[in-house]
N, C-alpha and C positions, 0 to 999 in steps of 0.2 A: 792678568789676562790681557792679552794684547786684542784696541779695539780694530773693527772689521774695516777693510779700504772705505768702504761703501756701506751704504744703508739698504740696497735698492736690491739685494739679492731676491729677495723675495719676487719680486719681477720675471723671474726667471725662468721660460717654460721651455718647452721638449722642442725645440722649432726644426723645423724642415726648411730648407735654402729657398729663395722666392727663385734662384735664377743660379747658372753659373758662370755670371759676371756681373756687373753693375745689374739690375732690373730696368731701369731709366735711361744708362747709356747705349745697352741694347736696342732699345723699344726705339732710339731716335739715332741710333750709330754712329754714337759720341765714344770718347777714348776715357781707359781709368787709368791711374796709376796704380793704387791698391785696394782692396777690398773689403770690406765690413761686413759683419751681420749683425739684426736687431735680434736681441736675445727674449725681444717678446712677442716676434711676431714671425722673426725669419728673413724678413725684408735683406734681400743684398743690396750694398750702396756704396758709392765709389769714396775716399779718403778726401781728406781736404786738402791734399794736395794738388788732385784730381782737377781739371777744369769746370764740373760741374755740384760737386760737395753732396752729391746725391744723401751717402749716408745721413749726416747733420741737416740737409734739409728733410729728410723723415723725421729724423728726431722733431725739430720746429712744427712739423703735422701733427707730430703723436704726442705728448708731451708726457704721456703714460708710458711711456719706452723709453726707459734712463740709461738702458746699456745695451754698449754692443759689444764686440768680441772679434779679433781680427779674423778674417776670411784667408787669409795666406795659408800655404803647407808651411809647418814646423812649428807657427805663430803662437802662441797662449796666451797672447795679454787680453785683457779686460779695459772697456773705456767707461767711466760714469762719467752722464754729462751734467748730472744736477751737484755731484760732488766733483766735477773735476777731477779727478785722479785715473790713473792708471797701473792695474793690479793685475796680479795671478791666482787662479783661484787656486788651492789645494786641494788634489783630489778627484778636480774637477777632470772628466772625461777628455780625450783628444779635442784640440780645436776643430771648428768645422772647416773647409778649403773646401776651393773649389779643385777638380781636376787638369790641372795646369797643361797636362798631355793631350795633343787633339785625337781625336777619334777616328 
């Protein structure tokens, strides 16, 4: 039996989006590149490509929140940050996005 990417799935609750784009770049009208979400709380947060690393500085806040999960359309990866790695879950439901289409 093949072992799991990660240990941290348990972490992993039902989360509703905090935002539909950065939470943080929004709040001070800063720019993202791409988008995350904390898969324990919901928190959206810019990549670290990003000029401001919003996601990975929540992580640094929370340190109870080991994953996130890309926020892009079509996306499915998985990020652990205490394991470092990047997976797909099986199974696992559509990824979250935001609505890339303006209103």
């Amino acid at each position: 039996m093949a072992t799991p990417p990660c240990t941290h799935l348990d972490t992993v609750r039902d989360v509703i989006p905090s935002a539909q784009g950065c939470e943080d770049c929004l709040r001070t009208g800063d720019r993202w590149v791409h988008l995350r979400i904390c898969m324990t709380c919901g928190h959206v947060g810019c990549c670290d490509s990003s000029p401001n690393q919003h996601a990975t500085a929540h992580r640094r806040q929370h340190e109870d929140h080991p994953l996130i999960r890309s926020f892009e359309p079509g996306e499915h990866w998985w990020w652990c940050y205490v394991d470092e790695v990047a997976f797909e879950v099986p199974g696992a439901g559509p990824a979250p996005s935001y609505d890339p289409s303006p209103t």
